[in-house]
C-alpha positions as CSV (number, residue, x, y, z in Angstrom):
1,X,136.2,14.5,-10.8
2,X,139.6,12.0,-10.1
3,X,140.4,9.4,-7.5
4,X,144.9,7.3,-6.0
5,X,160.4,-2.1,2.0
6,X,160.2,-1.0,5.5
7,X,158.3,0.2,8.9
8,X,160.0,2.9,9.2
9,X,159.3,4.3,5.1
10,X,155.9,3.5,6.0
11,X,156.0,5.7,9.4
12,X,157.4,8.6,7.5
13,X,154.7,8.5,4.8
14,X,152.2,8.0,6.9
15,X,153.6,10.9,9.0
16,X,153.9,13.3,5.9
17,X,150.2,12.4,5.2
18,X,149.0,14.0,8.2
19,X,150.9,17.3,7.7
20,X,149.7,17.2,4.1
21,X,146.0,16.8,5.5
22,X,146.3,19.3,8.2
23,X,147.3,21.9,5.7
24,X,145.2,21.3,3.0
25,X,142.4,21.9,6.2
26,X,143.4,24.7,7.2
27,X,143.8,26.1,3.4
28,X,139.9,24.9,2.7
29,X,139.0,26.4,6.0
30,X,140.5,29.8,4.9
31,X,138.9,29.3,2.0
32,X,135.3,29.0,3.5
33,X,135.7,32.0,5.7
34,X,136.7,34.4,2.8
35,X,133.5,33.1,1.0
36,X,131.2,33.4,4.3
37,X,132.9,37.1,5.2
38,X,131.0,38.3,1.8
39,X,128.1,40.1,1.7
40,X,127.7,38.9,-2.2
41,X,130.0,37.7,-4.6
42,X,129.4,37.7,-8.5
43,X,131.8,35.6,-10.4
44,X,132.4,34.9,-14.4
45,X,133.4,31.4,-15.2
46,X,134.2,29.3,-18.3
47,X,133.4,25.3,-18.0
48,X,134.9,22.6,-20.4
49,X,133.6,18.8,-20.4
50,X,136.1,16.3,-21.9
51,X,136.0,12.6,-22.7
52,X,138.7,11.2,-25.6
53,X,137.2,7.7,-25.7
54,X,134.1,9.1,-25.9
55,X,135.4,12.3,-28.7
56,X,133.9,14.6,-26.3
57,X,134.7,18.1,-26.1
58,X,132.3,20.7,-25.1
59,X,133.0,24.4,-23.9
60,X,130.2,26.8,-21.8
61,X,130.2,30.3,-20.2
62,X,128.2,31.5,-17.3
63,X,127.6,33.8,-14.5
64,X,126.1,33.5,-11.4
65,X,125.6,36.2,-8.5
66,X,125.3,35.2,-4.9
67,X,123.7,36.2,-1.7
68,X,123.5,34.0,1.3
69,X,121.9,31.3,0.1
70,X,120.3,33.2,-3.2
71,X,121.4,33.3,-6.4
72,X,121.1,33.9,-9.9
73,X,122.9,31.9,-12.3
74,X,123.0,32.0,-16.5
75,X,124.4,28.5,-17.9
76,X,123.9,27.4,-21.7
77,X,120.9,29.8,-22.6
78,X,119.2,28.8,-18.6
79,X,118.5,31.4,-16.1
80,X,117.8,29.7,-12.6
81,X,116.3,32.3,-10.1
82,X,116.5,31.2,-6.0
83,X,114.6,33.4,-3.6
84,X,115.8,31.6,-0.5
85,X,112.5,29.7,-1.0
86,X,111.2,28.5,-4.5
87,X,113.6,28.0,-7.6
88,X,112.7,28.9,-10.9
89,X,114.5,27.9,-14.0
90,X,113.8,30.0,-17.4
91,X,114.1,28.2,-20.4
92,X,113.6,30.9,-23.5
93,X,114.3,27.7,-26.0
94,X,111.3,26.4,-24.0
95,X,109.7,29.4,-23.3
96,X,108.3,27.4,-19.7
97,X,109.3,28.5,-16.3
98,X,109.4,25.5,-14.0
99,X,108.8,26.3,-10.0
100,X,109.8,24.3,-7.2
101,X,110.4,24.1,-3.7
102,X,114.1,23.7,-2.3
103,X,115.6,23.1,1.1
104,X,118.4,24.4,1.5
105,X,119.1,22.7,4.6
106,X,119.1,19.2,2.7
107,X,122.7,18.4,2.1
108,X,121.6,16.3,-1.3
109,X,120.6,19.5,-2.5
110,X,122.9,21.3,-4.8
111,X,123.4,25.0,-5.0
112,X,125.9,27.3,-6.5
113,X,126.6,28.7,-3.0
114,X,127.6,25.0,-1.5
115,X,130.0,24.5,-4.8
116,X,132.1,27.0,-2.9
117,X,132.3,25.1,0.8
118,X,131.3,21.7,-1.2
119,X,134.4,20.3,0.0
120,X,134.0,20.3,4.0
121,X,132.3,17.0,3.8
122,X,132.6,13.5,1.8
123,X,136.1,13.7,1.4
124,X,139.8,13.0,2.3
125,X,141.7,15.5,1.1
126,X,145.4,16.4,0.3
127,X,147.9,19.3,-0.7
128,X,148.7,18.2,-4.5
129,X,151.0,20.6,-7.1
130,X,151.3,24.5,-7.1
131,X,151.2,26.0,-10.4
132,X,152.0,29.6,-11.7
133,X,148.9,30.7,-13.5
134,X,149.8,34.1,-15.5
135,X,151.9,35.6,-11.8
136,X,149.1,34.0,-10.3
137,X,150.3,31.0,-7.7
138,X,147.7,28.1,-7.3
139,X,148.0,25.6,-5.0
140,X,145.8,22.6,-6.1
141,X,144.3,20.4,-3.0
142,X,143.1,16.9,-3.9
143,X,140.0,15.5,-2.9
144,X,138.6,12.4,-3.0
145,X,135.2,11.3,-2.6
146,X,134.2,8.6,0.5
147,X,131.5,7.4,-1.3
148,X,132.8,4.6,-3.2
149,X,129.5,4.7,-5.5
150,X,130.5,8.5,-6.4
151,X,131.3,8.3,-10.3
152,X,134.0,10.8,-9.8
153,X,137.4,9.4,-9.3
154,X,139.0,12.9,-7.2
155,X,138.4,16.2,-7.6
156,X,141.5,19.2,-7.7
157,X,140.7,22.2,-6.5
158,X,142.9,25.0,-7.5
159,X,142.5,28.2,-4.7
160,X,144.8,31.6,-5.1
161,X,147.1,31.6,-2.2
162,X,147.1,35.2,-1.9
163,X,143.4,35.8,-2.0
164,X,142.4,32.7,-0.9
165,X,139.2,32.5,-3.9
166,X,139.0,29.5,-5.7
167,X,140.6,29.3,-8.7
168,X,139.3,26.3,-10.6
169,X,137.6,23.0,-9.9
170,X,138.6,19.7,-12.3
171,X,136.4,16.8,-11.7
172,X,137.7,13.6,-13.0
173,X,135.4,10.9,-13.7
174,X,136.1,6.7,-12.9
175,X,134.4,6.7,-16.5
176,X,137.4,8.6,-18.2
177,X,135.1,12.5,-18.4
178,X,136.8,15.7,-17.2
179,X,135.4,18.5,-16.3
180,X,136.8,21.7,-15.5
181,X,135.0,25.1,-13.9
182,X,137.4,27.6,-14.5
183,X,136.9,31.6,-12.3
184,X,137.6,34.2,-14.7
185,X,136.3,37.2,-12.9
186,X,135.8,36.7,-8.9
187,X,133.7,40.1,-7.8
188,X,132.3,40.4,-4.0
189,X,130.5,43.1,-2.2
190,X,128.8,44.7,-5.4
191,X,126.2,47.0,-5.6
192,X,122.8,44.8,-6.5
193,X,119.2,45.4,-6.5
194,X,117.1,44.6,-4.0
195,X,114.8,42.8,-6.3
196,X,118.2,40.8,-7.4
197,X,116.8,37.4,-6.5
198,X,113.3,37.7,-7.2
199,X,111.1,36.6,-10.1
200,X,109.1,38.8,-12.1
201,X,106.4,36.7,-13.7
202,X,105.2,39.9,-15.8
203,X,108.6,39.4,-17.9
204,X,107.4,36.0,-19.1
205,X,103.8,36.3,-20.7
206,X,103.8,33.8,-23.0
207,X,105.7,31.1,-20.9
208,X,104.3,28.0,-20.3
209,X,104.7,28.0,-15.5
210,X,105.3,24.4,-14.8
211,X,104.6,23.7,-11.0
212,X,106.2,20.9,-9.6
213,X,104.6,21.6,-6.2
C-alpha cells in the first residue's frame, strides 16, 4: 500500500484537513454499513502485484463468497474453507488439506470479511481524487497506516459513490511494490447452500490432512 509562509495558510490547511477527514469517515462508515446490512455477498475480483526495480508483474483471479464471518475463497489454484470455527486450505498442487483453529475475534487475524471494514482502525485517513471508471464515479479515500513499522506506504481505496461497494484497493509498498485488488462483479443476498461453508472430507481421499492443532 502508499504513504505523504504564514499562520493563517497553515490554519486554513489545517482547517480543510478536518473537513477532508470527516468526510472520508462518514464515506467509510457508509461503506461498512452496506457491507454489515448483507446477508451474504459473493464478489469476483482480479489482483495485480507490481514492482519495476524489482521487473515484477504478476496478474491473479479469484472468488470469494461471504457470510458473517464465513467464507469461501478460490486464489491461485487454493480453496480456503471457514466454518466460523476451523479453516481449511486445499491445495490440489499438494493434494494436503491443512486445518487450523482461528479467532475471529483476534484483530491480527486476517479474513476476507475484515478486508471490507479493514480500514476502521490503524489509520488516518483522507478524501484523495474521484475518477470516472466506465460511467462509474469513484471516489478514492487515502489511508495511511499508524504503524510506522507497517511496510506499506498508504493505501487508496476506491468505493462507488452511488452504491457505496468498494471498488478497488491499491496498496503501495515503502519498498516500491503495488498491489491492486480490483471488484469486477459485487453480488449480495444470493441464493447459497446451507452446506456453503462446510468441508466435506469425503471429496478429498487421497489428501494428505495436516493438523496444526
Amino acid at each position: 500500500m502508499k504513504k505523504i509562509l504564514s499562520i493563517a495558510l497553515l490554519l486554513f490547511v489545517g482547517i480543510t484537513a478536518n473537513a477532508q477527514d470527516k468526510k472520508a469517515k462518514e464515506l467509510l462508515d457508509d461503506v461498512t454499513a452496506k457491507i454489515k446490512s448483507y446477508k451474504n455477498i459473493v464478489i469476483d475480483f482480479k489482483y495485480t502485484l507490481n514492482n519495476s526495480k524489482e521487473n515484477i508483474n504478476q496478474e491473479s483471479k479469484g472468488n470469494v463468497t461471504l457470510e458473517g464471518n464465513k467464507y469461501v475463497l478460490n486464489f491461485m489454484g487454493v480453496t480456503k474453507i471457514y466454518d466460523g470455527k476451523k479453516s481449511y486450505t486445499i491445495s490440489p498442487e499438494d493434494e494436503e488439506v491443512t486445518v487450523s483453529s482461528v479467532n475471529d475475534k483476534d484483530e491480527k487475524a486476517i479474513t476476507p470479511a475484515k478486508m471490507l471494514t479493514f480500514f476502521n482502525s490503524g489509520y488516518k485517513y483522507s478524501m484523495d481524487i474521484v475518477q470516472n471508471v466506465k460511467g462509474r464515479k469513484i471516489q478514492f479515500v487515502k489511508l495511511i497506516p499508524n504503524n510506522a513499522k507497517d511496510q506499506r506506504k498508504e493505501v487508496l481505496l476506491g468505493i462507488d459513490i452511488q452504491t457505496k461497494h468498494i471498488y478497488n484497493l491499491i496498496e503501495v509498498g515503502k519498498n516500491g511494490t503495488k498491489t491492486t485488488l480490483t471488484v469486477n462483479s459485487f453480488k449480495t443476498n444470493q441464493p447459497i447452500s446451507k452446506n456453503q461453508f462446510t468441508f466435506v472430507a469425503s471429496k478429498y481421499p487421497n489428501y494428505y490432512i495436516n493438523k496444526l492443532d
